[in-house]
N, C-alpha and C positions, 0 to 999 in steps of 0.2 A: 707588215707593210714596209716595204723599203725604202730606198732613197732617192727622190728627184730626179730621172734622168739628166746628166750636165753632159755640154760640149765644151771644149776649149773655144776662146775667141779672143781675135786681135782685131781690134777696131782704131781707129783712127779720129780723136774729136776732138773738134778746135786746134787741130795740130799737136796732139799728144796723144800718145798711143797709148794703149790698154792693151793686159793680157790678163786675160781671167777664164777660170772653169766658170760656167751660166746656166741654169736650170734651160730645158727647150722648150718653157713654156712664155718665158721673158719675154715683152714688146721691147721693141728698141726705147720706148716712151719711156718705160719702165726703168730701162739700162738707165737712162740720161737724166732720171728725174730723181730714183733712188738709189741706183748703186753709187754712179757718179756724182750725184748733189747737181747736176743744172739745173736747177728750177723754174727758169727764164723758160721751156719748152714747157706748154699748159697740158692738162688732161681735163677736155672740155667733155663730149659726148663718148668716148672707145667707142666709134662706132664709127669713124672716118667720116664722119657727115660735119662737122662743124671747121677743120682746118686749125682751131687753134694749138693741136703740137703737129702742125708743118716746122721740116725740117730739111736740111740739103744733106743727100747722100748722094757721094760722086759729083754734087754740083747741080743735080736733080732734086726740083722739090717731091717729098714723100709726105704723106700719114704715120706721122713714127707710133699711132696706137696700134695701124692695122699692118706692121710687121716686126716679125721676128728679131732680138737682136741677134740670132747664130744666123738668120739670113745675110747678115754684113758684114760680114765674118772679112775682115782684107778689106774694107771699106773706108772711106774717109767720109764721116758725118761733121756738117757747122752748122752749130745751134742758133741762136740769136746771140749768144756769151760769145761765140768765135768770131763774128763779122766786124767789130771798130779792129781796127791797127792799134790798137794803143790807147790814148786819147782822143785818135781822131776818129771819124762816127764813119762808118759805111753811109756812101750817099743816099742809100733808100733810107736808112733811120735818122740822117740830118733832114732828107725831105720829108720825114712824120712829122716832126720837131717845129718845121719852118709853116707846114701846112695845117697843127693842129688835130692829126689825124689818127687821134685816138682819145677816149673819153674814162672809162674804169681803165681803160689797156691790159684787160685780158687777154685780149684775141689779138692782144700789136705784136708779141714777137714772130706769131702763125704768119700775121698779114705779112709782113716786113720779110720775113724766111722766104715764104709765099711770091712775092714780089722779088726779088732779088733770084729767084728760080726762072718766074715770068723774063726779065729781061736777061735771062742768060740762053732760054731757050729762043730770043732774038723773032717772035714769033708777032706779037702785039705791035702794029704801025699804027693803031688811033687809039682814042680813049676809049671807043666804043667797045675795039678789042681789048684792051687792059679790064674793064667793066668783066666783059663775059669768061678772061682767063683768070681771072682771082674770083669767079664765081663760088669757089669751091671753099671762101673762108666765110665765116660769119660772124659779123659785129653787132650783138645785141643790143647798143647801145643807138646806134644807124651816125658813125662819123665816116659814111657810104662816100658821101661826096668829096673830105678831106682827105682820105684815104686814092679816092679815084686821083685827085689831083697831085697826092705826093709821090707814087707811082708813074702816072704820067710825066710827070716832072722828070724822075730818075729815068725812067725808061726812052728819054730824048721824043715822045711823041705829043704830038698836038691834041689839044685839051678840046674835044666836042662842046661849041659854046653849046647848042640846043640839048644838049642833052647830057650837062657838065652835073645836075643835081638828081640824077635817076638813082637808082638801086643799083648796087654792085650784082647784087644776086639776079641770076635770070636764069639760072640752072646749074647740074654740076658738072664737074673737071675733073678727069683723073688725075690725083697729085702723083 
């Protein structure tokens, strides 16, 4: 039996490069959670149905279980560890903070990764939409409506009073 198929890869996380030979059967999840120590990016279901290791590559939220890390080969991924400046919080994870909007917080750095993709893709003008484009994460806990409002907060859109305490989830999203 031989040895692992490996590719070379340079990747780009939190502002630090990587260069490493990588088995091709690696998920990016995998890269970021075991080779590199991030642990802030969760491994809820490998099955891309739960959203809690959402991640940004290129600025795009993804499913870092359902790909490849020699897929991002030249790529620049930010975890949840990459988004404060410093001390200072990324406005999505000051408005978790401010709104409450997570309870074990397993599925907050997915949500907050998740949401900070939602408002760069400039897509969501109500709550209603914020609701249906983070359809795609899942909070077992249901901190559904603290989450809706901390997002909508960051995401500069008006908070649906009639329908400010509904479910996040009403289907999926491709991340």
């Amino acid at each position: 039996m031989g040895a692992s198929p490996r590719c070379p890869l340079t990747i780009t996380v939190n502002g630090q490069q990587h260069t490493m030979d990588i088995e091709t059967w690696v998920t990016l999840l995998d890269l970021l959670r075991e080779r590199l120590g991030l642990t802030g990016t969760k491994k809820g279901c490998d099955h891309g149905q739960c959203g809690a290791c959402t991640v940004l590559v290129d600025g795009r939220r993804i499913n870092s279980c359902l790909t490849l890390a020699v897929m991002n080969d030249g790529r620049e991924v930010t975890t949840i560890e990459g988004l404060a400046q410093g001390a200072a919080l990324h406005p999505v994870q000051q408005a978790f903070i401010e709104h409450d909007a997570f309870q074990c917080g397993y599925c907050t750095p997915g949500q907050i990764c998740s949401a900070v993709g939602l408002i760069h893709e400039g897509r969501a003008t109500s709550s209603a939409q914020v609701r249906e484009l983070m359809s795609g994460n899942i909070c077992r806990c249901g901190a559904y409506p603290q989450i809706l409002r901390a997002v909508s907060q960051a995401a500069g859109v008006p908070e649906d009073s009639d329908n400010a305490e509904g479910p996040v989830i009403t289907g999926t999203v491709p991340a």
